[in-house]
N, C-alpha and C positions, 0 to 999 in steps of 0.2 A: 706552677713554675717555682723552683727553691733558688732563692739568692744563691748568687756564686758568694767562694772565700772574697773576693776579688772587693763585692759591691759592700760584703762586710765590714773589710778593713779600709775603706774609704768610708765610711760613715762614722769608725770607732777613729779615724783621725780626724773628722769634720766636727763632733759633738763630744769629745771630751772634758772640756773644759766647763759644760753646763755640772758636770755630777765630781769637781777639782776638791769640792767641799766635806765628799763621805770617805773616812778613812780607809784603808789601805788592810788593816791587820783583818780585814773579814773579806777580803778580793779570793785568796786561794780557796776558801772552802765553798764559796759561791761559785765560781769558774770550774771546779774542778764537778759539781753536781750539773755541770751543763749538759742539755741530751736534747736540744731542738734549736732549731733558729731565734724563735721567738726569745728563750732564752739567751742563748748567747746575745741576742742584740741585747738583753736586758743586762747582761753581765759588764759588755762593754759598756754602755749607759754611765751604767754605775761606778763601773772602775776602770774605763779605758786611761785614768789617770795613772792609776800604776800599773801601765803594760812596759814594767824594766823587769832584768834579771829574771829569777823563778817563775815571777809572774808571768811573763810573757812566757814562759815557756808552756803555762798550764792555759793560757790564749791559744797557744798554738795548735796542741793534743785538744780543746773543747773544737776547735775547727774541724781537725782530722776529724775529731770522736761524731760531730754532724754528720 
């Protein structure tokens, strides 16, 4: 059974704050090598902190891209 987008982004809004601490300037090129769940939950993990602007948009295309 593969998580929906759904249960993804309630979990990258429930656990953000644990990874507030790892910069931001290394979130695009991490997100943007996403090509599994597993991954993406690690992306969000890491950098559901800066899901603004570009960012979120390369959030958005690693969900499609799953």
């Amino acid at each position: 059974m593969r998580p929906s987008a759904a249960a993804f982004l309630l979990a990258a809004a429930v656990f953000p704050a644990a990874a507030a601490d790892k910069p931001c300037s290394e979130a695009d090129k991490a997100i943007d090598g996403v090509t599994s769940w597993p991954a993406l939950q690690k992306a969000a993990a890491d950098f559901g902190h800066c899901d603004k602007g570009p960012t979120a948009d390369l959030f958005t295309e690693a969900v499609l891209r799953v």
